[in-house]
N, C-alpha and C positions, 0 to 999 in steps of 0.2 A: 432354460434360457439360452444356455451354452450350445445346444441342440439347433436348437428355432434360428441361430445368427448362422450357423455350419450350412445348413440345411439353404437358407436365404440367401448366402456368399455362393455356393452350388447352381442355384436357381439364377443368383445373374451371370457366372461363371458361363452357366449352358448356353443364356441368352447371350452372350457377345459374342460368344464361339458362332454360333447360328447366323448372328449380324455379319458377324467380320463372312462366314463362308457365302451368305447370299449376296453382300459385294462385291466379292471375286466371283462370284458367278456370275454375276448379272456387267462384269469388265469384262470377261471371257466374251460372252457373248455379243458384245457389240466391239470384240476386238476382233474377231473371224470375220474374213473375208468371205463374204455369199457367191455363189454360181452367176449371178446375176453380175457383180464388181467383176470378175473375169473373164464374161463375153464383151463388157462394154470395152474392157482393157483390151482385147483383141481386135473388136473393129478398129479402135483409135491407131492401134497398132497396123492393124493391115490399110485403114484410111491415110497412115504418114508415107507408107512406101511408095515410091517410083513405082510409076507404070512398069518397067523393066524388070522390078524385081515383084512385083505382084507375075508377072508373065512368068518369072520361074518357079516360084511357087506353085501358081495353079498351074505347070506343068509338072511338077513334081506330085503333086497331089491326083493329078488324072493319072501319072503313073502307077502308085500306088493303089489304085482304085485299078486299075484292067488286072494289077498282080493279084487283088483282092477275091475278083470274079473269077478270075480261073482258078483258083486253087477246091 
């Protein structure tokens, strides 16, 4: 008898363990930010800037890009 309750306390013991870790898993994963939420971030980003500072940027970035090709 003493067996069969040890054994049954173990059995739900494992199962909560397994609940509680597939809730933090399944937080984890709808708490990561995708590829997808950080391009959108970037256009918003690059859509607030001034014309003027979009123009340094994409002059900075074609810089970058000629030192890219010649090397």
């Amino acid at each position: 008898m003493t067996a069969m309750s040890i054994l049954t306390s173990l059995m739900i013991l494992g199962a909560a363990v397994c609940g509680v870790s597939l809730l933090v898993l399944i937080f984890l994963d709808f708490r990561t930010t995708r590829i997808d939420d950080g391009i959108s971030s970037f256009r918003r980003h690059i859509d607030a800037l001034s014309p003027e500072a979009r123009r340094d940027s994409i002059i900075r970035h074609e810089d970058n890009s000629k030192v890219g090709r010649s090397e």
